[in-house]
C-alpha positions in Angstrom: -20.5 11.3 13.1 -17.9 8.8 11.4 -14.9 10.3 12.7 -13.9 8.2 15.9 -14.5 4.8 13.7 -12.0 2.9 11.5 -12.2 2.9 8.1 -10.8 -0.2 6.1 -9.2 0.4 2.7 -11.0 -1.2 -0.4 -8.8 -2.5 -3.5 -9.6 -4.7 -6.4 -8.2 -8.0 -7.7 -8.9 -10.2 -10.7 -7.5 -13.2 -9.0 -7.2 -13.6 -5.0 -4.3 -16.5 -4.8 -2.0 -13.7 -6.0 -3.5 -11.3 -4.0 -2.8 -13.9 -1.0 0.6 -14.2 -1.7 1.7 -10.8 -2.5 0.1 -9.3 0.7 0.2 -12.4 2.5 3.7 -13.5 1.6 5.8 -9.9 0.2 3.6 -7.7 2.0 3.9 -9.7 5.1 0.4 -8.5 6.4 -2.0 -10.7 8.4 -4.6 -12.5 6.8 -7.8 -12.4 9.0 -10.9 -13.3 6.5 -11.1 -15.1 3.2 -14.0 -15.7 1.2 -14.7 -16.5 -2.3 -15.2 -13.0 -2.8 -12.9 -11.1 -0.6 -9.8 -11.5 1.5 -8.9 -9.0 4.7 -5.4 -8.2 5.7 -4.9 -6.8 9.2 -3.1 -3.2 9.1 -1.6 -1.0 12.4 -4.3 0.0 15.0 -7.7 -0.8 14.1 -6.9 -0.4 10.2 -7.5 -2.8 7.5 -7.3 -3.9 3.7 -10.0 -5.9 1.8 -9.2 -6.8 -1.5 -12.1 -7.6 -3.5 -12.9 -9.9 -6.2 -13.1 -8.1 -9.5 -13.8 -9.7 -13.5 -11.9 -6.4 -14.5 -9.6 -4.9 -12.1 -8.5 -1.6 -11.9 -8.0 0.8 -14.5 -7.1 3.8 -12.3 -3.3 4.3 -11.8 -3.9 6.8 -8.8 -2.9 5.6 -5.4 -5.6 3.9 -3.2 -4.3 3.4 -0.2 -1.1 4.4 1.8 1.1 3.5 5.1 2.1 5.8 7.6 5.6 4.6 8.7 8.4 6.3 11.0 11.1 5.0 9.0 10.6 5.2 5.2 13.9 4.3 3.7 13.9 0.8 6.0 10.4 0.6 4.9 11.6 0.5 1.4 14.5 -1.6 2.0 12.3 -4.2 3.4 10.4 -4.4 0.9 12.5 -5.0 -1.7 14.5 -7.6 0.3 11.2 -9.3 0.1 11.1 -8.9 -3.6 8.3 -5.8 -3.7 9.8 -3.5 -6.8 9.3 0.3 -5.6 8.2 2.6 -8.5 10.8 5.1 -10.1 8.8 8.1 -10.9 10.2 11.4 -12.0 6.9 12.5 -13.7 4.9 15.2 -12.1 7.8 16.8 -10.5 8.3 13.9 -8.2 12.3 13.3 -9.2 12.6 9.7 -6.7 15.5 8.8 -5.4 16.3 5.1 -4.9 12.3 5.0 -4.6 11.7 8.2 -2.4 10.3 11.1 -3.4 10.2 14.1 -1.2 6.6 15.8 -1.6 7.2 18.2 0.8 5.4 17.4 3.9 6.4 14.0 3.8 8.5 11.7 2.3 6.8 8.4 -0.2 7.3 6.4 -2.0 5.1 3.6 -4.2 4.4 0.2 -5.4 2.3 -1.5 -7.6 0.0 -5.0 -6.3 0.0 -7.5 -8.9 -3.2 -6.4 -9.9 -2.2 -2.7 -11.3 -3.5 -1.2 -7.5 -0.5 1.6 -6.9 0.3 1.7 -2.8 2.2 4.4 -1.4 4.2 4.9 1.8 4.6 7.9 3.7 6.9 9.4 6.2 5.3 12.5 7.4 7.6 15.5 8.4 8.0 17.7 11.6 5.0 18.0 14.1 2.9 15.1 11.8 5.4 12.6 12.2 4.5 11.8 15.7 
């Protein structure tokens, strides 16, 4: 029934300036509603990100939403030119790499929001990359 709709990703923030400017600004995504309560960032396609007023946040280190890119490691790059740190992680059998980790049918790789919200990008592999 749902399966030809778009689905918009849902994250939490205590405080929406920051929010603003780290998706707004570091992020570079488009800002297309802002309420007291709520901001919406434009994604690819039909996709986006609401970030939603919270009093406490997140407590849930698990990623909640991730990018589908072609090209990962300029993905990454990018990011950090525009001062986004990319997480380290060689817990779980991960072992990154200058940020990438290869997880077997893709590459990722992670960030954390301001807000404690970890992000992931991924650079699926053979016949899913296109």
């Amino acid at each position: 029934m749902l399966a030809n709709n778009p689905i918009d990703a849902m994250i939490l923030a205590i405080d929406l300036a920051v929010a603003r400017a780290f998706y707004g600004e570091r992020i570079a995504l488009e800002l297309l509603l802002e309420s007291d309560d709520f901001l919406t960032f434009k994604g690819g396609g039909d996709s986006r990100l609401v970030v939603t007023r919270s009093s406490t946040g997140t407590a849930e280190p698990r990623t909640k939403a991730s990018w589908r890119v072609r090209d990962l490691a300029a993905a990454v790059a990018k990011l950090r030119s525009r001062g986004v740190a990319m997480l380290e992680d060689d817990e779980a059998g991960l072992n990154t790499v200058d940020g990438i980790a290869d997880v077997g049918f893709a590459l990722a790789a992670w960030l954390v929001d301001p807000h404690g919200n970890s992000l992931g990008l991924l650079q699926f592999k053979g016949a899913e990359a296109n």
